[in-house]
C-alpha positions as a Markdown table, in Angstrom:
| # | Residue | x | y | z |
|---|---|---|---|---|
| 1 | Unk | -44.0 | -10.7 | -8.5 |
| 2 | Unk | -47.2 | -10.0 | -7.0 |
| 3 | Unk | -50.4 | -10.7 | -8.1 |
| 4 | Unk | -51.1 | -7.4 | -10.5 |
| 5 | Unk | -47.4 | -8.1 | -11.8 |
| 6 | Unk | -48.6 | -11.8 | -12.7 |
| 7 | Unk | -51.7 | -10.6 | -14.7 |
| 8 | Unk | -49.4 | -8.1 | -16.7 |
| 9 | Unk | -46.7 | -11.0 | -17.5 |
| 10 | Unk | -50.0 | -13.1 | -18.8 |
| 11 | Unk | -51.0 | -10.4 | -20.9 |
| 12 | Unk | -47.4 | -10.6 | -22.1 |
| 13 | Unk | -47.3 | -14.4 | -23.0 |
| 14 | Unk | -50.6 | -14.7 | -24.6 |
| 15 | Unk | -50.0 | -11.5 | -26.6 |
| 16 | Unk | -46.7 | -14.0 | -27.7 |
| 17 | Unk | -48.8 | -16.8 | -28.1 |
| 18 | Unk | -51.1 | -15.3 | -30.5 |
| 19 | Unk | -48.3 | -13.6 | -32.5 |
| 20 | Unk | -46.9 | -17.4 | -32.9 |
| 21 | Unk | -44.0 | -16.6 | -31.3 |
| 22 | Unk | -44.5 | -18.9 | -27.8 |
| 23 | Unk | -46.3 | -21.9 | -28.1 |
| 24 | Unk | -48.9 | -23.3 | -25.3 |
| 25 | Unk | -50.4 | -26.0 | -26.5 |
| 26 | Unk | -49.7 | -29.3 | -24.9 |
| 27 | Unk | -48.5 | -27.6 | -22.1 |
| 28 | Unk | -49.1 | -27.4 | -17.9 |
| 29 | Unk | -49.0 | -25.0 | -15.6 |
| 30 | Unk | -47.2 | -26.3 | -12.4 |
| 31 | Unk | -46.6 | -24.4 | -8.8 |
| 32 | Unk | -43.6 | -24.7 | -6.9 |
| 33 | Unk | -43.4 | -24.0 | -3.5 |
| 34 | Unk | -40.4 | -23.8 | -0.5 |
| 35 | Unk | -40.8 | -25.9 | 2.1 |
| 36 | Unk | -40.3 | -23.8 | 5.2 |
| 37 | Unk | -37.8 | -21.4 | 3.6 |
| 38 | Unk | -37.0 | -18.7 | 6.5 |
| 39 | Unk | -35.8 | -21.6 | 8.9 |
| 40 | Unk | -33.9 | -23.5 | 6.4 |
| 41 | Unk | -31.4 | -21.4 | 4.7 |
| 42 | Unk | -27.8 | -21.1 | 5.4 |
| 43 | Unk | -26.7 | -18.4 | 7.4 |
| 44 | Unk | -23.0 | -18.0 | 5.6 |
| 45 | Unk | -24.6 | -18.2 | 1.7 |
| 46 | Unk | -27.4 | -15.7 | 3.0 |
| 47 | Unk | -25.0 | -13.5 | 4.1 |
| 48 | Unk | -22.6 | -13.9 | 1.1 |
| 49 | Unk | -25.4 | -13.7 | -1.4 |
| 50 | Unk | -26.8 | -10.6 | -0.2 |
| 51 | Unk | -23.2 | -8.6 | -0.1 |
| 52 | Unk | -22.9 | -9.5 | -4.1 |
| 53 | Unk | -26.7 | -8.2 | -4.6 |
| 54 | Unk | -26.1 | -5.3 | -2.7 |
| 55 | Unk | -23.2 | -4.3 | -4.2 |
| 56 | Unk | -24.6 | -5.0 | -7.5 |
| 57 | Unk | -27.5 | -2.7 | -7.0 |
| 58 | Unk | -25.4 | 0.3 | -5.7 |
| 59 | Unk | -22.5 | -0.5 | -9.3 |
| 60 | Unk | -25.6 | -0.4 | -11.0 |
| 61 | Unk | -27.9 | 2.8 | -9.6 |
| 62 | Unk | -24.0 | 4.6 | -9.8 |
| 63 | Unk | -23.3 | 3.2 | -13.7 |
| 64 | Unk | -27.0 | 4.3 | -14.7 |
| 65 | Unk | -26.3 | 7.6 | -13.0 |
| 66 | Unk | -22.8 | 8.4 | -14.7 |
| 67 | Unk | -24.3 | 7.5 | -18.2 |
| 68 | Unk | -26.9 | 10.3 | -18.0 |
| 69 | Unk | -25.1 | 13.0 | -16.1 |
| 70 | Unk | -21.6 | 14.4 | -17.1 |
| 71 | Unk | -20.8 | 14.6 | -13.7 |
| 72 | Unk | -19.2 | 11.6 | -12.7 |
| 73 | Unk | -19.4 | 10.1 | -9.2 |
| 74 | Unk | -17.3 | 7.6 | -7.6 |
| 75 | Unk | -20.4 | 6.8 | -4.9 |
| 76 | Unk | -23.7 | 6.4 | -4.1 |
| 77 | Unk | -25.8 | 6.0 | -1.0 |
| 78 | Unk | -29.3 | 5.3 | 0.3 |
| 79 | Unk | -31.4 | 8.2 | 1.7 |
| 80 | Unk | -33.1 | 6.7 | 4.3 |
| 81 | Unk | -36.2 | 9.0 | 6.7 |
| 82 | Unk | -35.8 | 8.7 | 10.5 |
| 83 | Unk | -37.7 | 6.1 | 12.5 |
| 84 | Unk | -40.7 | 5.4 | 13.0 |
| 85 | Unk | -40.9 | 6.2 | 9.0 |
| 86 | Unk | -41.4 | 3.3 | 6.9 |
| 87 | Unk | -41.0 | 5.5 | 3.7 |
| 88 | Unk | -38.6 | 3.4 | 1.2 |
| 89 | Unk | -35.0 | 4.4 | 1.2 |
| 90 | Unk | -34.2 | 6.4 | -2.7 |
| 91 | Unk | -30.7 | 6.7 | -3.8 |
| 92 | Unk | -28.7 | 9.6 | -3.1 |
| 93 | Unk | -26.2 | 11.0 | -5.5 |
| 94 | Unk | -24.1 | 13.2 | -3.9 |
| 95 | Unk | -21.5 | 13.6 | -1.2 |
| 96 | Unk | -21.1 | 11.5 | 2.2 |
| 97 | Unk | -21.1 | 15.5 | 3.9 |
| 98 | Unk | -24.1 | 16.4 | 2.4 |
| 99 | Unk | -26.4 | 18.8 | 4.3 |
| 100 | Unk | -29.4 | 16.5 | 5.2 |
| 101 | Unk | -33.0 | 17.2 | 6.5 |
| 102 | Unk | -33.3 | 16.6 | 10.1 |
| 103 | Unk | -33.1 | 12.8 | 11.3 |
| 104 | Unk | -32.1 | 11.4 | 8.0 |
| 105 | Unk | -29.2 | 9.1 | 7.2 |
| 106 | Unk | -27.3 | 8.5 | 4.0 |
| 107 | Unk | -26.2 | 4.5 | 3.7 |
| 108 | Unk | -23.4 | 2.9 | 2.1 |
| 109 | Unk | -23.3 | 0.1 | 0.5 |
| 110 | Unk | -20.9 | -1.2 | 3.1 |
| 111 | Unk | -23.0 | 0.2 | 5.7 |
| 112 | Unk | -25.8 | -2.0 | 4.5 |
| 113 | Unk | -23.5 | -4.9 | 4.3 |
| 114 | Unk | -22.9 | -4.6 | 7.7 |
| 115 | Unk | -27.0 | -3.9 | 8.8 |
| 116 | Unk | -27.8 | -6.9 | 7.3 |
| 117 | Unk | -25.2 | -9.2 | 8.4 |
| 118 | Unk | -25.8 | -7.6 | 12.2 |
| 119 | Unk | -29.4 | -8.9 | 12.0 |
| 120 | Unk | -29.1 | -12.4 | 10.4 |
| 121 | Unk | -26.2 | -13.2 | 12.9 |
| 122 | Unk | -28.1 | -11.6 | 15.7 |
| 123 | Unk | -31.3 | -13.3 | 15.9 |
| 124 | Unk | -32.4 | -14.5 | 19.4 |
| 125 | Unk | -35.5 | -16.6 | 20.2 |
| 126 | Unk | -37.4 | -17.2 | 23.7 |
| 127 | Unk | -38.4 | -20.9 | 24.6 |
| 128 | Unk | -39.8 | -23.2 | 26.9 |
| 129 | Unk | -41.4 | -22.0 | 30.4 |
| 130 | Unk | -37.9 | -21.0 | 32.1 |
| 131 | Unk | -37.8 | -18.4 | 28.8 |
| 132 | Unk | -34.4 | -19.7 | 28.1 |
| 133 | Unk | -33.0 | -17.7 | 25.3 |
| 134 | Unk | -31.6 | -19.2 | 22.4 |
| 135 | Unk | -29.5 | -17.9 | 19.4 |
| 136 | Unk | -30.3 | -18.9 | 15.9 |
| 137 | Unk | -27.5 | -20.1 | 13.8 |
| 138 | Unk | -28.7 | -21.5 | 10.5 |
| 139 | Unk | -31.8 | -19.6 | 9.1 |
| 140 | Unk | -33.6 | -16.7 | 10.6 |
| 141 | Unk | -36.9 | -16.0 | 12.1 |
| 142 | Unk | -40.5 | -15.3 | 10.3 |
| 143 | Unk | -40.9 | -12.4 | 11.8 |
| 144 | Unk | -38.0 | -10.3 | 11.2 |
| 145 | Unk | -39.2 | -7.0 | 9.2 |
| 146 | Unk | -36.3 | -7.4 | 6.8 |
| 147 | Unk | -37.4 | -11.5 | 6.0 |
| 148 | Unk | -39.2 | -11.3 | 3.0 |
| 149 | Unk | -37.0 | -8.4 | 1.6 |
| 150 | Unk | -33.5 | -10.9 | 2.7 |
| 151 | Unk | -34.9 | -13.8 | 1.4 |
| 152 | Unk | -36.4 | -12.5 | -2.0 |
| 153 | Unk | -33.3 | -11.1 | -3.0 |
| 154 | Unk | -31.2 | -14.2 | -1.4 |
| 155 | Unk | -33.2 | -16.6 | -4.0 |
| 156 | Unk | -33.2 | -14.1 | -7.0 |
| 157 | Unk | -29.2 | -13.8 | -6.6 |
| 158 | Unk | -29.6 | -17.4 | -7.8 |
| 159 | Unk | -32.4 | -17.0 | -10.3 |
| 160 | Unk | -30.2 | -13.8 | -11.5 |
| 161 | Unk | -27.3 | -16.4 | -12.6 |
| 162 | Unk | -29.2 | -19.2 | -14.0 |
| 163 | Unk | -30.7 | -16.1 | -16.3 |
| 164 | Unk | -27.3 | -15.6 | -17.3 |
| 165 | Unk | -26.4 | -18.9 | -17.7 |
| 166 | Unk | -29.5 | -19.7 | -20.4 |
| 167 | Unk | -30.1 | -16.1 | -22.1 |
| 168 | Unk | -26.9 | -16.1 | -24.5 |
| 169 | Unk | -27.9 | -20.0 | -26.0 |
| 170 | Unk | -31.8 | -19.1 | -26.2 |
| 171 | Unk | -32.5 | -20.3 | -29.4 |
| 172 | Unk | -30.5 | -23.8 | -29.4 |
| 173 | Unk | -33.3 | -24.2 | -26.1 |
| 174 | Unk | -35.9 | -26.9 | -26.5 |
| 175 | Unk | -38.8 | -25.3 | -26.9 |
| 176 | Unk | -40.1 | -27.2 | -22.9 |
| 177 | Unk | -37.0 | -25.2 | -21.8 |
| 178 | Unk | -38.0 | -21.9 | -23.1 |
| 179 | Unk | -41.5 | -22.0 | -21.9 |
| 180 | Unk | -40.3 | -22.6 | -18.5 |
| 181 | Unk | -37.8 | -19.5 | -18.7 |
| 182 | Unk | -40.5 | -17.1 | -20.5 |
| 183 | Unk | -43.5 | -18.1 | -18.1 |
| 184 | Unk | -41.3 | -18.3 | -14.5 |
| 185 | Unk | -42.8 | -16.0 | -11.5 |
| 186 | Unk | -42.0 | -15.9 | -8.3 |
| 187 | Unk | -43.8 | -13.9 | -5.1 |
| 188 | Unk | -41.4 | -14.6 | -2.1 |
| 189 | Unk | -42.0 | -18.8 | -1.7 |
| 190 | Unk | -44.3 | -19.7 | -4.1 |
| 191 | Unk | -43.8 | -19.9 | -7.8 |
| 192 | Unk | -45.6 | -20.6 | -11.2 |
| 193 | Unk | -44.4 | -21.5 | -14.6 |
| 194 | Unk | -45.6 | -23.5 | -17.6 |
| 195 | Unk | -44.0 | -26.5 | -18.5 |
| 196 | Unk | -43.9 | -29.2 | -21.1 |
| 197 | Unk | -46.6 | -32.2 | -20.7 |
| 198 | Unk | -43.0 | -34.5 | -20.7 |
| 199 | Unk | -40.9 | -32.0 | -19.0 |
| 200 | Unk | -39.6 | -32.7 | -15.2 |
| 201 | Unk | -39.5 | -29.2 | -13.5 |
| 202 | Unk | -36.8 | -30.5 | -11.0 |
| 203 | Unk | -34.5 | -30.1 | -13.7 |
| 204 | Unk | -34.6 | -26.6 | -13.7 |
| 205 | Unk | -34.8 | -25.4 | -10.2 |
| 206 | Unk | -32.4 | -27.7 | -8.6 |
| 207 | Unk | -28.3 | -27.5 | -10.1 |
| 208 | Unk | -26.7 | -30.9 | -10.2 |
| 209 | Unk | -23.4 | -32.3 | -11.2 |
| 210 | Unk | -25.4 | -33.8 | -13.9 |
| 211 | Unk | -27.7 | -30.7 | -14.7 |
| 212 | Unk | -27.8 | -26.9 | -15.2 |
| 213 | Unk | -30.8 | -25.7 | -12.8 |
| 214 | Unk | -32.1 | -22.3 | -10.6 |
| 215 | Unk | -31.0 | -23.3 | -7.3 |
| 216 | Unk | -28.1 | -25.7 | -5.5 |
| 217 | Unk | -29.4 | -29.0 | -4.4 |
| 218 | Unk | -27.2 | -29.1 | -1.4 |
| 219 | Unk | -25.6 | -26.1 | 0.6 |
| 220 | Unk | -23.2 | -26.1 | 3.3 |
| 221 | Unk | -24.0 | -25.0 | 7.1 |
| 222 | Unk | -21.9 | -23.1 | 9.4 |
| 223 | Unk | -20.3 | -27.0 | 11.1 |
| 224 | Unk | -19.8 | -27.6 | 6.9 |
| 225 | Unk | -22.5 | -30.0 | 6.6 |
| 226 | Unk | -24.2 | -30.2 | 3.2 |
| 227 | Unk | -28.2 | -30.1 | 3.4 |
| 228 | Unk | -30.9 | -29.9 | 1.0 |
| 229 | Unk | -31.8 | -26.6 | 2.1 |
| 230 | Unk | -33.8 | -25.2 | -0.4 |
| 231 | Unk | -36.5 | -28.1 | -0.5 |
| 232 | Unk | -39.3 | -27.6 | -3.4 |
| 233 | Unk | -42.7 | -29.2 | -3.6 |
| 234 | Unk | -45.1 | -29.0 | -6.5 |
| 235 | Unk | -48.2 | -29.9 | -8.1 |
| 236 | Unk | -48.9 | -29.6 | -11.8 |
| 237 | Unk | -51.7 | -29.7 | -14.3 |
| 238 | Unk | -53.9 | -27.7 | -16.5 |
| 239 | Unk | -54.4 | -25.3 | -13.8 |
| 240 | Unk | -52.8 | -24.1 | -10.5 |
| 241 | Unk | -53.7 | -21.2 | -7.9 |
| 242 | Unk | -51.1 | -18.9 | -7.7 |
| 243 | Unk | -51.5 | -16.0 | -4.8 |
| 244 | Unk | -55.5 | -15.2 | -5.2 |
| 245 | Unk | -55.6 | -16.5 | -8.2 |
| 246 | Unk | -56.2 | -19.2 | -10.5 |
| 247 | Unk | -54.2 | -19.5 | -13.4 |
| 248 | Unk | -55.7 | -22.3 | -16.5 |
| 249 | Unk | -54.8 | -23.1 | -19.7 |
| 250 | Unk | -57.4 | -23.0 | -22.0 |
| 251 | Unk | -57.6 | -25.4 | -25.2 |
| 252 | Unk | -57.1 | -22.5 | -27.3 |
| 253 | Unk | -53.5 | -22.2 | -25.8 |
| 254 | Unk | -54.2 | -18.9 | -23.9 |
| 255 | Unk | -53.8 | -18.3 | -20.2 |
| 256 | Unk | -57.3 | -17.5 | -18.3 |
| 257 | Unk | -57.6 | -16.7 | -14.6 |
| 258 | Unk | -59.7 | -16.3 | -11.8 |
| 259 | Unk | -60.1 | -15.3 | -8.5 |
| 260 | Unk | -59.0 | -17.9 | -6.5 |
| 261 | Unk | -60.1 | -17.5 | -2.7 |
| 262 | Unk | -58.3 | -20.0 | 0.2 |
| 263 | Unk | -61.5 | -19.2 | 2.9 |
| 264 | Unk | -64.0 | -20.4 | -0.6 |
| 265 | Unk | -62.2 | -23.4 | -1.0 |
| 266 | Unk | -61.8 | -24.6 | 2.2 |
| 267 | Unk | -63.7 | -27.1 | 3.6 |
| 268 | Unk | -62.6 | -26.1 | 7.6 |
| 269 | Unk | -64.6 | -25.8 | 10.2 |
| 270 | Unk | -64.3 | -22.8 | 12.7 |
| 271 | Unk | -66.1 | -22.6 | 16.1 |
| 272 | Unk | -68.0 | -19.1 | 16.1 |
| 273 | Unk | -69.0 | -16.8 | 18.8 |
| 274 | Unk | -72.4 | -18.5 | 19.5 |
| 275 | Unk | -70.3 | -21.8 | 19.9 |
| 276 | Unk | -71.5 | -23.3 | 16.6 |
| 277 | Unk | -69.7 | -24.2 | 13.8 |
| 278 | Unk | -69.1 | -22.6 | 10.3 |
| 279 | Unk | -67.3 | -22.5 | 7.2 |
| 280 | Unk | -64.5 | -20.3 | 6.8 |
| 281 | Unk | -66.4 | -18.7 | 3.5 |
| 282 | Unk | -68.8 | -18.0 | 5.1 |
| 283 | Unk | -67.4 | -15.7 | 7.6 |
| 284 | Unk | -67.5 | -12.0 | 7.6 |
| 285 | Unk | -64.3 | -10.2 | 5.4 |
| 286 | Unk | -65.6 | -6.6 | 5.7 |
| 287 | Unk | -66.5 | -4.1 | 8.6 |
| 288 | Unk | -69.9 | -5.4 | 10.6 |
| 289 | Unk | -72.7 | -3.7 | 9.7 |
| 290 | Unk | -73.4 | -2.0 | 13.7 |
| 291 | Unk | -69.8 | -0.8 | 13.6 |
| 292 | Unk | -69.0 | 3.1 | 13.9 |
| 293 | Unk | -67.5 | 3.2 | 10.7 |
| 294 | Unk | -69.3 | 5.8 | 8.1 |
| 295 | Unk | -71.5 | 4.4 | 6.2 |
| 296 | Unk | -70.1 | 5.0 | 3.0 |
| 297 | Unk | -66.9 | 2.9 | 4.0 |
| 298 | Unk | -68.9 | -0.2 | 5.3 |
| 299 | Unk | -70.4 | 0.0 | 1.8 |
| 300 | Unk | -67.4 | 0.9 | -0.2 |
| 301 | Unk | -66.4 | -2.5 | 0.4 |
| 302 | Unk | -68.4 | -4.0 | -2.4 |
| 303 | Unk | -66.9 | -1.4 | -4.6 |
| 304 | Unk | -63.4 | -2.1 | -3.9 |
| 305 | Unk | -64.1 | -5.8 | -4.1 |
| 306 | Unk | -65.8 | -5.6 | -7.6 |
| 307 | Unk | -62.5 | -3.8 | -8.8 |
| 308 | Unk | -60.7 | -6.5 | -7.8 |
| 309 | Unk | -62.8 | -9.2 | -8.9 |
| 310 | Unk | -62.7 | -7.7 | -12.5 |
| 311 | Unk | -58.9 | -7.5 | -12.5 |
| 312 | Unk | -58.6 | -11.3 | -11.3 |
| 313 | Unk | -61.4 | -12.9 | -13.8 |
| 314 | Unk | -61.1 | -13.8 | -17.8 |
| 315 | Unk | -64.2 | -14.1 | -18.4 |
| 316 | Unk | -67.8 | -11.9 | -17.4 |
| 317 | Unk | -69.6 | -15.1 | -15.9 |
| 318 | Unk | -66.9 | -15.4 | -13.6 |
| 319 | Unk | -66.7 | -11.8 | -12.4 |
| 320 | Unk | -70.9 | -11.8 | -12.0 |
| 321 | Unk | -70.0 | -14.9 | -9.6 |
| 322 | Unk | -67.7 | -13.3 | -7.2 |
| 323 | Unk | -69.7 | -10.1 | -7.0 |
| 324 | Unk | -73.1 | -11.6 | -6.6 |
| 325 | Unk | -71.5 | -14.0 | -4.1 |
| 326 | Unk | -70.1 | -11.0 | -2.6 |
| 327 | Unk | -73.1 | -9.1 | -2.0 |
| 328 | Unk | -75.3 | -12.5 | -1.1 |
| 329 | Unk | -72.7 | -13.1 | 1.7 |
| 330 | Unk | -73.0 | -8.8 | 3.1 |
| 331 | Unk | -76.7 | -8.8 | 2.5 |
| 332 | Unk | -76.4 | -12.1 | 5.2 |
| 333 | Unk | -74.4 | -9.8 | 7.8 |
| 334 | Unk | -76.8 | -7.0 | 7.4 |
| 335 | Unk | -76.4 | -5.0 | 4.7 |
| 336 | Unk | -78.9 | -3.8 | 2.8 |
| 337 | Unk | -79.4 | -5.2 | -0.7 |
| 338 | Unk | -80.9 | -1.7 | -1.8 |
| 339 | Unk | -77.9 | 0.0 | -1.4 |
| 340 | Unk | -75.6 | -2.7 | -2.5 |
| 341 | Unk | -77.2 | -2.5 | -5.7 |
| 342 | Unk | -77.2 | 1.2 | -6.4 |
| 343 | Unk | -73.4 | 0.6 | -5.7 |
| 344 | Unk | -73.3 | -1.8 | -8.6 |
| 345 | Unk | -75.3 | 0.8 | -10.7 |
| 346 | Unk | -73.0 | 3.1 | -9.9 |
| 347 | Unk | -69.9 | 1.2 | -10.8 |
| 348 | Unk | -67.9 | 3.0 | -13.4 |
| 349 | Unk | -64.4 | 0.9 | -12.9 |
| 350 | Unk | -65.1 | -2.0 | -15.9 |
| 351 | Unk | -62.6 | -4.5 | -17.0 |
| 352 | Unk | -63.7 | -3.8 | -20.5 |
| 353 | Unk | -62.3 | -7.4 | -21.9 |
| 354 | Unk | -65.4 | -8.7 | -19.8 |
| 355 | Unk | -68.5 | -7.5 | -22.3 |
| 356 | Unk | -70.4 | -5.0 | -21.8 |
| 357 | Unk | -70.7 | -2.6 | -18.1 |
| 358 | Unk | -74.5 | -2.7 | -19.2 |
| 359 | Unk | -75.2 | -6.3 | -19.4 |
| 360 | Unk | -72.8 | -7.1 | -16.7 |
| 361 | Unk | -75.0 | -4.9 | -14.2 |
| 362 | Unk | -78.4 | -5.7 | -15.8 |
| 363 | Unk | -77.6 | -9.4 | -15.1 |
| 364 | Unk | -75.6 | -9.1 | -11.1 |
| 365 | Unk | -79.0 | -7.1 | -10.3 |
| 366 | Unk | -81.9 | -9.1 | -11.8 |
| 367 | Unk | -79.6 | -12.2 | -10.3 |
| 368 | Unk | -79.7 | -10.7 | -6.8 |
| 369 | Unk | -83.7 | -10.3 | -7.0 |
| 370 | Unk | -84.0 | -13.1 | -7.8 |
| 371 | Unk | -82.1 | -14.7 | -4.6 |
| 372 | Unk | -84.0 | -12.1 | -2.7 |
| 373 | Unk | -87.0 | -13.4 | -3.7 |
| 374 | Unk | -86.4 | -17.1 | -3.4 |
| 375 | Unk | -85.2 | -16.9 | 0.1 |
| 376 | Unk | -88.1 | -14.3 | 1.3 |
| 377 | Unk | -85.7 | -12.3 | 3.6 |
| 378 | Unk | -85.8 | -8.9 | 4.1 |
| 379 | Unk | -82.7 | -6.8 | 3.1 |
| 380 | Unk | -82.9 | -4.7 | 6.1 |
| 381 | Unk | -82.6 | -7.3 | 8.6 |
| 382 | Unk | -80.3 | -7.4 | 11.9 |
| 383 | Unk | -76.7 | -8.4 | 10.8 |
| 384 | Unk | -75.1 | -11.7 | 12.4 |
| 385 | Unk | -71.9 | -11.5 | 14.2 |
């Protein structure tokens, strides 16, 4: 769940909320995260748990397909487009003899079985200064193409039964529990849920002898040693950053957000060009201003930026934040404040749940003149690098 995916399921639960039907007061918003996941995970379960999702997936595009057509098939297969293409795979319902256009290949469910055991057990690294070459046997490495597609489905194979297990007894579920079920997201490692001010999350993401949860506590390696593979650390509170953004619950029981940026909150020091030392917000995100790129993209930046801002902010103040920070930091590097502001005049793209497009420009402008002003710089002056 990404992070335009995570502002459509808050939308959702504080639609609920003010219906009555999901509760958020005394509650906390806590963020999970997998402690070097990729490295960690059992070879033999990944394999095993991406053969039953697989074959799910292909029984379920094939039982979807025989509902609506009277033409029943037996199989199905993946279209894929010849390499270099990186154009997603769509199902194919038809014949394994099907006339194809050039370089395309259909896939089997078996097939992909077999493609994506190949890879995990077939997973080489180079180390050390003799480049001795060494073969990975229990996780698999970062940089694989397939790794966050293997292990998003490898960890929702898990969250896929728990589902199952909790659904059917919903309303016997304390009301901690069902916050936690409504409210869970996931994006790869990192997760966000609310909880219960009492309610210990460990409960429900590791599965005990003693207790029901998401994932196993313990899994077995390929020499049959049990580890605590899947290890989960957290913080909690009345708010958490979840991708770029920050999620808060408000007094009112509704969920609020805002753009949360790493480079903005960190204090880090990096060593520059001119050997000097600055902080990571304050170095340059968008094209430099001498670069051969038109014009019109350079400054298209603060356009596409301000769309974004207004999809990651609950409230206006916080949108006229980001964007005047936005243009203070580009008018720094060069560009020139006349021209960023006609691009904010122009600006027809408005989260309307922020007020008013009128005010909202009437206030970034007269707050940018203002800086202008008070710092006596020139908008047209030579860009750093």
């Amino acid at each position: 769940m990404d992070t335009r995916d995570a502002l459509e399921k808050i939308k959702i639960l504080n639609a609920l909320a003010g219906k009555g039907a999901l509760n958020l007061s005394d509650a906390q918003i806590v963020s999970l995260d997998f402690t070097a996941l990729y490295p960690s995970i059992p070879q033999l379960d990944l394999i095993e748990k991406l053969r039953k999702m697989i074959v799910f997936g292909f029984n379920l595009a094939l039982a979807q397909h025989n509902t609506k057509n009277e033409a029943k098939l037996n199989e199905v297969f993946m279209l894929c487009e010849p390499f270099p293409s990186k154009a997603e795979a769509i199902w194919h319902f038809g014949k394994s003899t099907d006339q194809l256009p050039d370089g395309h290949k259909l896939v089997s469910q078996e097939m992909l079985v077999d493609y994506s055991t190949f890879v995990i057990e077939n997973a080489f690294i180079c180390f050390g200064a003799a480049k001795t070459v060494y073969q990975i046997v229990e996780g698999f490495p970062t940089g694989t193409n397939a790794a966050p597609e293997m292990a998003n489905i490898y960890l929702l194979s898990y969250e896929f039964e728990y589902w199952q297990r909790q659904l059917p007894s919903w309303h016997s579920l304390k009301r901690e529990h069902q916050l936690f079920l409504a409210s869970y997201s996931r994006y790869i490692d990192d997760i966000i849920a609310i909880i219960g001010t009492d309610f210990n999350w460990k409960t429900m993401v590791y599965k005990t002898d003693d207790h029901d949860g998401i994932f196993p506590e313990l899994l077995k390696t390929r020499k049959g040693e049990e580890i605590q593979a899947l290890e989960v650390t957290g913080s909690f509170g009345e708010s958490c950053n979840y991708l770029d953004l920050e999620v808060m619950l408000s007094k009112k029981g509704k969920i609020t957000y805002d753009l949360y940026d790493k480079k903005t909150e960190s204090l880090s020091m990096v060593e520059n060009c001119q050997g000097g030392e600055e902080k990571l917000s304050e170095m340059r995100t968008f094209p430099h201003i001498d670069t051969c790129l038109p014009t019109t993209t350079k400054y298209g930046v603060l356009g596409a930026q301000m769309f974004r801002f207004g999809e990651r902010s609950s409230f206006g103040i916080d949108f006229m934040d980001n964007v005047c920070n936005q243009i203070i930091k580009m008018i720094r590097f060069g560009y020139n404040a006349k021209k960023l502001l006609a691009i904010v005049k122009k600006f027809n793209k408005w989260n309307l749940s922020l007020g008013r497009s009128s005010r909202l420009k009437w206030a970034i402008i007269k707050r940018i003149k203002i800086w202008l002003i008070r710092n006596r710089r020139k908008a047209t002056g030579r860009s750093r690098v």
